[in-house]
C-alpha positions in Angstrom: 0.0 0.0 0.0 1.5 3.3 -1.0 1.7 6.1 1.5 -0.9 8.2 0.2 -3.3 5.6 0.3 -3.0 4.6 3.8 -3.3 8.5 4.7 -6.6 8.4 3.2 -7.8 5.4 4.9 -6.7 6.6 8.3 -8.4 10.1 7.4 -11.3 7.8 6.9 -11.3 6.1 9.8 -11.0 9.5 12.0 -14.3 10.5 10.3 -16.3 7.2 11.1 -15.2 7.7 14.4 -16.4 11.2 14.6 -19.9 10.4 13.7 -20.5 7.0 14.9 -22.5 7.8 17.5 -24.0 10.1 20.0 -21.0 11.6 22.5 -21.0 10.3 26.0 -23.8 12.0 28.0 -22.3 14.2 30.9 -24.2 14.7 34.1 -27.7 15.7 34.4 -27.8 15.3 30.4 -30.9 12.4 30.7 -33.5 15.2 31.8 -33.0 17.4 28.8 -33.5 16.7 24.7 -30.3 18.4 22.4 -32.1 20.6 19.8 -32.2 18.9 16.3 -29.2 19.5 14.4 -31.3 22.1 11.7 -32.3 24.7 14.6 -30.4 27.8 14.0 -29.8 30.4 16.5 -32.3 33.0 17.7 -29.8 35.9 17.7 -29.4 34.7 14.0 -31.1 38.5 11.6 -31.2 37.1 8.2 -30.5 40.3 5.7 -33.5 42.1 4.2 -34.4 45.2 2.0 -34.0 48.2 3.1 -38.3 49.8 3.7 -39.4 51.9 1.0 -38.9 55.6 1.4 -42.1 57.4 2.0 -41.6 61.1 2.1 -45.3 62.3 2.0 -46.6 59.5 4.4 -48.8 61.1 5.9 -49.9 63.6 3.9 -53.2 64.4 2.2 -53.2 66.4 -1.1 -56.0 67.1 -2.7 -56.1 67.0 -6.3 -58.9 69.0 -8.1 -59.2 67.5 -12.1 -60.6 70.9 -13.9 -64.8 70.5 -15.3 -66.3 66.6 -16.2 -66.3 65.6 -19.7 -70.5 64.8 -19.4 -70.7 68.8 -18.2 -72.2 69.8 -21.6 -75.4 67.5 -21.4 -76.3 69.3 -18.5 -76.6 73.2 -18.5 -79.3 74.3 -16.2 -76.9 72.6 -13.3 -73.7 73.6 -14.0 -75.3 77.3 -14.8 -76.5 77.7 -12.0 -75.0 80.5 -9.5 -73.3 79.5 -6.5 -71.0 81.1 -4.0 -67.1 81.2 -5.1 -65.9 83.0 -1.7 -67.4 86.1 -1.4 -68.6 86.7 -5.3 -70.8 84.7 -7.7 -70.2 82.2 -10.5 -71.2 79.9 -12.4 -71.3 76.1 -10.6 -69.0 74.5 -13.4 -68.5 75.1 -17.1 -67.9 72.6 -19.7 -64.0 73.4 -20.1 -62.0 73.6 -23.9 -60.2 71.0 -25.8 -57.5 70.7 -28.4 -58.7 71.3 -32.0 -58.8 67.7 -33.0 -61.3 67.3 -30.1 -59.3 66.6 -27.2 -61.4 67.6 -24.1 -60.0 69.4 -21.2 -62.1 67.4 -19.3 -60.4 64.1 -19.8 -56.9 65.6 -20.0 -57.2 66.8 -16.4 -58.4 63.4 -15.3 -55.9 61.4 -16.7 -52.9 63.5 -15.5 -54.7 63.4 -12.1 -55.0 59.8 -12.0 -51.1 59.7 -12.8 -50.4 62.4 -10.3 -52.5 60.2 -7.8 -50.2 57.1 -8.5 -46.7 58.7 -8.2 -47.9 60.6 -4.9 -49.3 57.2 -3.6 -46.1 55.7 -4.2 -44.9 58.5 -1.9 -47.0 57.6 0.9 -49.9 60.6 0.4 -53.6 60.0 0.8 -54.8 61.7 -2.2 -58.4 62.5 -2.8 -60.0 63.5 -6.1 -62.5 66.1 -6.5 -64.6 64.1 -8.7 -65.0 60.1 -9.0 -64.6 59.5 -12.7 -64.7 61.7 -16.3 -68.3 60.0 -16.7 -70.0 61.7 -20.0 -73.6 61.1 -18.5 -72.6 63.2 -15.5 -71.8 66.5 -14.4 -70.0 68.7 -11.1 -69.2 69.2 -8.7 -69.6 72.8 -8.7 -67.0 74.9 -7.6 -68.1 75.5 -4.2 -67.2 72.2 -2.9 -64.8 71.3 -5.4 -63.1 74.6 -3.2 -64.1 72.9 -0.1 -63.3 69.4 -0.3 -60.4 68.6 2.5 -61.0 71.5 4.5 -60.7 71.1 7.9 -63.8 70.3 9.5 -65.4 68.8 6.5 -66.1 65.3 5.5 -63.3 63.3 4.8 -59.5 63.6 6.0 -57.9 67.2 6.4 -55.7 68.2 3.3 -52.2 69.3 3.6 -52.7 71.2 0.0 -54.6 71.5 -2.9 -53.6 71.5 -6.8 -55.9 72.1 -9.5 -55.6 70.7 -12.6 -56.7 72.8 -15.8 -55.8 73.5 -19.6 -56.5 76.9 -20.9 -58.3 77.1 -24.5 -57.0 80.9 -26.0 -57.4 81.2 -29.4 -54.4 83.2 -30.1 -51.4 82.1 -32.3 -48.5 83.5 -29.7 -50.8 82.0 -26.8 -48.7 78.8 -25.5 -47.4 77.3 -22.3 -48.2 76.9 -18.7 -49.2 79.1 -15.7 -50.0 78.7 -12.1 -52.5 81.0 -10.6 -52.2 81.3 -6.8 -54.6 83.1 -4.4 -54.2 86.6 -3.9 -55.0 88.1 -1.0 -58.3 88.5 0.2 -59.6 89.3 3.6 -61.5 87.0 5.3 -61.0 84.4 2.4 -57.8 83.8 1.4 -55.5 85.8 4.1 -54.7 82.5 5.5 -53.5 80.8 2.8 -52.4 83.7 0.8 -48.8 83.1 1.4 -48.0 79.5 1.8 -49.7 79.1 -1.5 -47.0 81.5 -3.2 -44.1 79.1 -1.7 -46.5 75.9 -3.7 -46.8 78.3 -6.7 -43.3 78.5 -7.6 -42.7 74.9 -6.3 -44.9 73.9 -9.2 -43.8 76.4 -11.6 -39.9 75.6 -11.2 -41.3 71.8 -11.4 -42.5 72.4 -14.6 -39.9 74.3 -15.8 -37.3 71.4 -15.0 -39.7 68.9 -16.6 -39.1 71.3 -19.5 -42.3 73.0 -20.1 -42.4 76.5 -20.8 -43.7 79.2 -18.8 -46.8 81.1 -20.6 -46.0 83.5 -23.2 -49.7 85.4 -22.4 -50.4 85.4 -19.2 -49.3 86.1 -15.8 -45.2 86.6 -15.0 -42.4 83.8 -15.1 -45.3 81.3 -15.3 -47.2 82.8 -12.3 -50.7 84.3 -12.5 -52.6 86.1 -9.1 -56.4 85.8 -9.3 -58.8 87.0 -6.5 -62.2 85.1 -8.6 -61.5 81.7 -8.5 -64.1 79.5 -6.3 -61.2 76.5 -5.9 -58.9 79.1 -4.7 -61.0 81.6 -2.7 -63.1 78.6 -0.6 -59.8 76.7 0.2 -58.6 76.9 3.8 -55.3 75.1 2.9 -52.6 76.1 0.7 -53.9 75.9 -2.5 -53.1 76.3 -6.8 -54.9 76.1 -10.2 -52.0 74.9 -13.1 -53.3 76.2 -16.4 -51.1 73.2 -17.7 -50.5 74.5 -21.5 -53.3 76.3 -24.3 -54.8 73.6 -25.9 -55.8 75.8 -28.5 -51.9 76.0 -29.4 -50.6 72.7 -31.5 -47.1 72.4 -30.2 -49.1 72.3 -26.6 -51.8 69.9 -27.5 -49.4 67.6 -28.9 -47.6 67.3 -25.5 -51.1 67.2 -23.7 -53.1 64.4 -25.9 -49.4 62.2 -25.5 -49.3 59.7 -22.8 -46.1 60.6 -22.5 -46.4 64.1 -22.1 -49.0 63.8 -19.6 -46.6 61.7 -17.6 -44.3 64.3 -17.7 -46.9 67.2 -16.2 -47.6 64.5 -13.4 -44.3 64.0 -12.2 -43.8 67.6 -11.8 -47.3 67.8 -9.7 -46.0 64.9 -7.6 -42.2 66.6 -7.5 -43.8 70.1 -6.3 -45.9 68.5 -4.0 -43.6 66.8 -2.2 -40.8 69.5 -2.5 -43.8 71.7 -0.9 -44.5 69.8 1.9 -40.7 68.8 2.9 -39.4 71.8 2.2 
């Protein structure tokens, strides 16, 4: 037999010894059972993923999707006057749309819906002003579209409010975005009057770095003050309408009828929100 095999038979032998058999019990061993050889170790923390980050959790944001796309079939309700903080107007109107027929109506519902998903993700409770884009049904009217998440109200208490519009000049300079904020009102919007400038140009810069353009017609650097706006004047948290783009101007109505585009205006609603309320 050559050395190297008798090394390995003695190394065998050692094993077989090894695991023959239990080892001799020690003392007091009878009264207690060894734990089966596949337990592992309490103080054993197996490695996991890190938790999600939540910044808004929460948070509630209110998100206000501009007219309903069934408005039209019903004018003696959305004509009718109501209170819009201190002034009259109309309950709702049937909103504009792009000239191959693109309502405003649907726009601001599906980029709301979008919004609502990437703010979710964040950890907000978002609520919507209206349940669908339904053409057999109109409203709400301004009044408690301008109310909904105030405190004291049904439902939970908002954090802010953004509502979603697109404007409809017929005008062939007339393209881009503005945000209107509040001005100051006493008794109505004095409150809110300034936090809402800070979400104002959280939104406009938003949609500046989601490269949008700010509007070549209307207000200045993409921000518009308006004292007659029921959504605004009723709110008692900090609150916006986004004219998103004209969608009476092509190069705007492509971006806004595009999936795609209307991904990118609700990432910038979900990025100013939350720079808004961690800022």
């Amino acid at each position: 037999m050559t050395r190297r095999a008798a090394a390995v038979l003695l190394a065998v032998a050692v094993l077989a010894a090894g695991c023959s058999g239990p080892e001799t019990p020690g003392p007091g061993a009878g009264t207690t059972s060894a734990a089966p050889p596949s337990a592992a170790p309490s103080s054993v923390v197996l490695p996991g993923r890190p938790p999600k980050r939540r910044p808004l959790a929460g948070k509630v944001v209110v998100l206000d999707p501009g007219h309903r796309l069934g408005n039209a079939r019903f004018p003696d309700e959305i004509n009718r006057p109501v209170d819009a903080g201190g002034l009259t107007k109309e309950c709702n109107t049937t909103g504009t749309a792009t000239d191959d027929g693109y309502p405003e109506a649907t726009f601001t519902w599906q980029v709301a819906v979008e919004a609502r998903r990437l703010l979710r993700r964040m950890g907000a409770q978002v609520v919507l002003t209206r349940p669908d884009d339904a053409a057999d049904a109109w409203g709400p009217c301004v009044d408690e579209r301008g109310r909904i998440g105030n405190p004291g109200r049904p439902g939970p208490d908002a954090d802010v409010r953004v509502s979603i519009h697109g404007d409809g000049v017929r005008s062939s300079t007339a393209h881009g975005f503005h945000v209107i904020r509040p001005g100051d009102r006493a008794g109505w919007t004095d409150d809110i009057e300034r936090p809402s400038r800070r979400l104002a140009v959280a939104l406009r810069d938003a949609l500046v770095r989601a490269g949008f353009t700010p509007s070549t017609y209307r207000g200045a650097g993409g921000i518009d003050v308006r004292t007659d706006l029921g959504t605004l004047n009723l709110s008692d948290v900090p609150a916006v309408m986004a004219e998103l783009g004209n969608m009476r101007d092509a190069g705007d109505a492509a971006v806004m009828e595009s999936a795609a585009g209307r991904l990118r205006y609700a990432r910038a609603i979900a990025a100013a929100v939350r720079a808004y309320l961690r800022g």
